[in-house]
N, C-alpha and C positions, 0 to 999 in steps of 0.2 A: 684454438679459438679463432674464431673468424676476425677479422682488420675491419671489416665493415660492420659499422655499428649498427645500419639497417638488419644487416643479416643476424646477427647478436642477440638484437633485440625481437623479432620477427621468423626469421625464418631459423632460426635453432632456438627456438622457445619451443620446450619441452614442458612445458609445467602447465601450464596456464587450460590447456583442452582437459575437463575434467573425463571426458568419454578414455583417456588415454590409462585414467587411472582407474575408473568402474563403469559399471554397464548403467545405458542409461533404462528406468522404469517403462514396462509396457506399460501405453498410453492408450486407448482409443479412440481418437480423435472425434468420428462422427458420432460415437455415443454420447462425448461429450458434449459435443456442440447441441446436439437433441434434448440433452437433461437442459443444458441454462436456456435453452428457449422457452420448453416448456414452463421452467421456472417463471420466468416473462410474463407468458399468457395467462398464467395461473395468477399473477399478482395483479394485471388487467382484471380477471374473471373476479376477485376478491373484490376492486374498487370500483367494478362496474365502471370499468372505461373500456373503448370503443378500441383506441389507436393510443400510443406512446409512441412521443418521436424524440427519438434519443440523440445528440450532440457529446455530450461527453466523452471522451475517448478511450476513457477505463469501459464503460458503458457498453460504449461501437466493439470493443474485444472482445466480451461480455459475451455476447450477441452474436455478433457474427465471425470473430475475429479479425478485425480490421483491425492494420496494425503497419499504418500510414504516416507519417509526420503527426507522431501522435502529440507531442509537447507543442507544437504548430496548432494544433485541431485546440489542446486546451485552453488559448488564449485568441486566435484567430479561426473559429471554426469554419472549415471549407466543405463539409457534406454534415448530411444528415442523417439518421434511417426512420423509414416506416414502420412499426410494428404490430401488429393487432392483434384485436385477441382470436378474428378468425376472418384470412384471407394470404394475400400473399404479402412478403416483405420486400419493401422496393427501398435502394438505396439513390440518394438527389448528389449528383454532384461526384459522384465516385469517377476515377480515372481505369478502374482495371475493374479485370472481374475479380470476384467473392463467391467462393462455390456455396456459401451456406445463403445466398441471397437469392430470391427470385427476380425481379425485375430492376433496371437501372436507369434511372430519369436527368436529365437536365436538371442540377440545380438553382434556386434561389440566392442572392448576396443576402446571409446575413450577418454579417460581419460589416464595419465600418470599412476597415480596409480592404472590402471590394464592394461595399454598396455607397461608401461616402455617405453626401448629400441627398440620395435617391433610396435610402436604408427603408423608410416609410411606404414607399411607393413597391418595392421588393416583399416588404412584411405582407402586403395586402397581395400580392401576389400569391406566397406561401401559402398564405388563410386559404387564398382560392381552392388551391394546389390538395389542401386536408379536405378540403369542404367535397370537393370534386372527385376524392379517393374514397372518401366514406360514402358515396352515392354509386360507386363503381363497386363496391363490395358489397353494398346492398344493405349498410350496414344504418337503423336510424337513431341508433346512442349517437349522442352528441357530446359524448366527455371524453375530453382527450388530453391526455395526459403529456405536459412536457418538461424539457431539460432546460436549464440554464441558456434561456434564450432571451433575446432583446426584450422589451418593454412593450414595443411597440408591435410585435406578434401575436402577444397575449390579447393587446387592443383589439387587433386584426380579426383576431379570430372569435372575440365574444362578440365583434359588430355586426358577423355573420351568426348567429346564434350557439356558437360553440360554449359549453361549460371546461373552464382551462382547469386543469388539475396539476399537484406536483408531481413530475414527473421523477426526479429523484427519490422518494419514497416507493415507486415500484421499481427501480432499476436496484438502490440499496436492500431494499428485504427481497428482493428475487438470488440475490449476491450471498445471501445470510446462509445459509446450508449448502457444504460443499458435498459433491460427488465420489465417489472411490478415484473418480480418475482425476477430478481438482485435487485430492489429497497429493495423489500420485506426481501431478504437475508442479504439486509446492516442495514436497521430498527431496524433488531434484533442483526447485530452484535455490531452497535451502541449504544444497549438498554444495553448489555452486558458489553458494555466499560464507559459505563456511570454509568451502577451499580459499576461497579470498583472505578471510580473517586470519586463516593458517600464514598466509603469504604475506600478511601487516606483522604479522607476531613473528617470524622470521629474519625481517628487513628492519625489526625495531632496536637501534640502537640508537647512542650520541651522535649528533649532526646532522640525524635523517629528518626532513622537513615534514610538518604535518599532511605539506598537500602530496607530496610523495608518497608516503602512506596511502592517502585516501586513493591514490589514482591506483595502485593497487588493487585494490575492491573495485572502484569503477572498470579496469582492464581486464580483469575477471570473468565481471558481469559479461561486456561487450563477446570475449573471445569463445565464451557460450551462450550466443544468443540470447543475452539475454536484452533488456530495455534501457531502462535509465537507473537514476537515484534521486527519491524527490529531494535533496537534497547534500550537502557535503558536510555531512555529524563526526566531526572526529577532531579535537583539540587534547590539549596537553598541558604540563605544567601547570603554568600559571594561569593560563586559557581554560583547564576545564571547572574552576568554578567559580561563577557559575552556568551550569550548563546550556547546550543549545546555543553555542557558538562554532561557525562552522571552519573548517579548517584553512589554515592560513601558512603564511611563509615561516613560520617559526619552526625552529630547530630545538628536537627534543636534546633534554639532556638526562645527563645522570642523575637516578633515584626519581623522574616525575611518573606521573601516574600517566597511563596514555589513554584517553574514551573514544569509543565509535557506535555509531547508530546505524544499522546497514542502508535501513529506508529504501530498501532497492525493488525495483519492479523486474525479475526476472525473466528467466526461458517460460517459456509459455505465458506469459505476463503475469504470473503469480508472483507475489509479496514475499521479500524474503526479511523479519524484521529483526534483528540479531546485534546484541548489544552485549559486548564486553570493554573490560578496564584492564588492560597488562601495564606492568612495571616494566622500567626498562632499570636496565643493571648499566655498568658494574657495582654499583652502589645497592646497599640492603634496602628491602621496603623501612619504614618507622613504622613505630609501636603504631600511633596514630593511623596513618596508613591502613596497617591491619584493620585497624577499631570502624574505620568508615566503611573497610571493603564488608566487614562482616553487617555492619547495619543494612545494607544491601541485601549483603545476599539471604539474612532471615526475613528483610523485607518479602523477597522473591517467594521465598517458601512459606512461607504463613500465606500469603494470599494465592498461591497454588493450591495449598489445602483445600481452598473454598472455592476451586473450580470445579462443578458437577451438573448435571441436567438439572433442573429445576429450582438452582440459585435464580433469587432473583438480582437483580439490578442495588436495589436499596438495599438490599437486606446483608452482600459484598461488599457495601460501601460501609454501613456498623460495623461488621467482621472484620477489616480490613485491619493490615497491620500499621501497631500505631506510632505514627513518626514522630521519633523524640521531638519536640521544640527547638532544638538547635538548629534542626535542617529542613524545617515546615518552608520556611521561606523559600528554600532555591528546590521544594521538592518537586518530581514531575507534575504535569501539568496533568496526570490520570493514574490511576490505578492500577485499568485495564483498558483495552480495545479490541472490536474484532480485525481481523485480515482474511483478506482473499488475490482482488489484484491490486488491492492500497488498501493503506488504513480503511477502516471501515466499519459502520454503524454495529452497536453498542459501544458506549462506554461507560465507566463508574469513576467520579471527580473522587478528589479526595476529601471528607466531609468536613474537614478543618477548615475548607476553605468555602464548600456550597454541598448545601444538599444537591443529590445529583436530577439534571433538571429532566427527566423522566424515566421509566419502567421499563423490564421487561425481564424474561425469564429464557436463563443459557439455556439449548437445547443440544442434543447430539448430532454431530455435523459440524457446527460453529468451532471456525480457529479463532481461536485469540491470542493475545499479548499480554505478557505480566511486566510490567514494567514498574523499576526501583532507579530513582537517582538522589541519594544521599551527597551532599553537599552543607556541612556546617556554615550555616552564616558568619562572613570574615575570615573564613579560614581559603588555606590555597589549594585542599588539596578537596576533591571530588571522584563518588563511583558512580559507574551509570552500568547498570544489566537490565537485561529483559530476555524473555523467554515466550519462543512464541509454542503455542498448544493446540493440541485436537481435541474438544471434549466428544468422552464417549458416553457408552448408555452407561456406566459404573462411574465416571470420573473424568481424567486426562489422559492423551500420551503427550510426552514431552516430542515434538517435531526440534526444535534446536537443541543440537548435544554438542555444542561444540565443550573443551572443558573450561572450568574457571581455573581462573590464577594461581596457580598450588602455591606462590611467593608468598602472595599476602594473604593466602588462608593459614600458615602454618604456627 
């Protein structure tokens, strides 16, 4: 064994490269990138809008795969893209090339922190910037569709006669149907997020900290290319209920429950959403224990039953399995969701708490997430699973297999 911990830790780290232990899926990259364009134009063509100009970063990947200071870009956007529904795609502000992009322009400040004071004065710039690209395409729809942009763009551009559109609504439903090769991209980034959870479930004993654990999953992700985690879902003991606390300096002990939410944006920036509960030993799970891991996981399966093409929305939300009263209050915050490169449109609340506040009907293509988190009100102990799905034209396949807890099923 090597004396230097660098080397220990890095350079005889054998584990961690999943390519080392399975092949990775043929991908095709340019067919990909051609279907989610086309998906684009297509949902422009449906709203009768002219141009969408996209900020978002899940969006910019989307698209064209930029794939830049993207947690940077979600908070402080520093480019933008062009998209239309027929011309070329110009990206504002980019620093490198982008092979799936045509043209690259000088951007605008829209951002505080590089327009300040002068933010107004930039917006009316930008407006020009559309107004002067749709006369260059030849194009004389005036509806253009945008993303999460200042206040004062929107002004900009209806004082030039522009009709502003949401622009999330075409970038979200263009996202909703995946391709054989987004399937293919989630496979592997699921295979990845599953090696990780192998690597939590191995490293779990007494003493080990929760953020130890979680950096596990995070070191994973990283060491295959993969992105981020919108977050840090993994507590214990007395921390996991109630849920949606995110992991801290606490040191697991014997007999607690241990919960994670992968929430990770992977290799190819696909979603990888994977939710299990291990016991740590040496100590026996409790009776109890068992009784909350099992209300989970019939949670899971009853509402898997009623994943098919042509469920709709509402109609999942009456079907849906019905959470004793004890644990309505710390229950998750949904049913279900779809995935693709994040969380993402549909979902079904749970009706106990709101009818769900609109429609729509699963189709084949669409992943989603079944998620269960039983947690007894006043009680200390909490399960949290989810399973993420491919509906097909008959039903589901299950995409996460990692296995459940043999402990507290038995």
């Amino acid at each position: 064994m090597s004396a230097n911990p660098v080397d220990k830790l890095v350079f005889d780290d054998d584990w961690s490269d999943l390519t080392r232990l399975r092949d990775m899926p043929q991908i095709d990259r340019e067919r990909m990138s051609a279907y989610r364009m086309a998906r684009l134009k297509q949902q422009l063509q449906l709203h009768d809008a002219a141009l969408v100009v996209l900020v978002n970063p899940i969006s910019l990947r989307y698209a064209v795969d930029y794939r830049s200071y993207m947690l940077f870009q979600s908070h402080i956007p520093q480019v933008y893209l062009f998209v239309p529904q027929d011309g070329p795609t110009v990206f504002y502000g980019c620093y490198y090339d982008v092979p799936q992009v045509d043209d690259f322009r000088p951007g605008r400040p829209h951002a505080f922190f590089d327009g300040g004071t002068n933010i107004d004065e930039a917006a009316r710039g930008l407006a020009d910037d559309v107004a002067a690209y749709l006369d260059e395409i030849g194009s004389s729809n005036r509806r253009v569709a945008l993303e999460y942009v200042n206040p004062t763009i929107v002004q900009a551009l209806e004082a030039r006669g522009v009709e502003v559109l949401d622009g999330v609504r075409i970038a979200e439903l263009a996202r909703l149907i995946k391709s054989e090769d987004e399937i293919a991209c989630m496979r592997w980034a699921i295979a990845v997020g599953q090696h990780g959870a192998d690597m939590v479930k191995k490293a779990l004993r007494p003493g080990v900290t929760e953020l130890q654990l979680w950096g596990l999953l995070n070191y994973t992700n990283i060491a295959n290319n993969g992105d981020w985690h919108e977050g840090r879902m993994l507590s214990s003991g007395s921390r996991i209920n109630p849920w949606l606390q995110e992991a801290s300096e606490r040191k697991v002990e014997s007999g607690d429950l241990v919960g994670f939410d992968t929430d990770m944006v992977g290799p190819f920036g696909y979603f990888v959403d994977l939710s299990r509960t291990f016991h740590c030993g040496p100590a026996r799970p409790t009776r109890r224990q068992k009784q909350i891991y099992r209300l989970a996981v019939d949670e899971i399966e009853h509402n898997l039953r009623l994943v098919r093409p042509g469920m709709t929305l509402k109609e999942m939300q009456r079907q849906a399995y019905p959470v004793p009263e004890e644990c309505r209050e710390n229950a998750y915050p949904c049913v279900m969701h779809a995935v693709g490169m994040c969380d993402e449109y549909p979902q079904v609340k749970h009706l106990f708490r709101q009818e769900n506040p609109y429609d729509c009907t699963l189709e084949a293509g669409m992943v989603v997430c079944i998620e269960s988190y039983m947690g007894p009100e006043g009680e200390r102990d909490g399960v949290k699973l989810e399973q993420q799905v491919l509906i097909t034209e008959d039903g589901y396949e299950l995409l996460t297999t990692y296995p459940l807890e043999e402990s507290l099923l038995d």
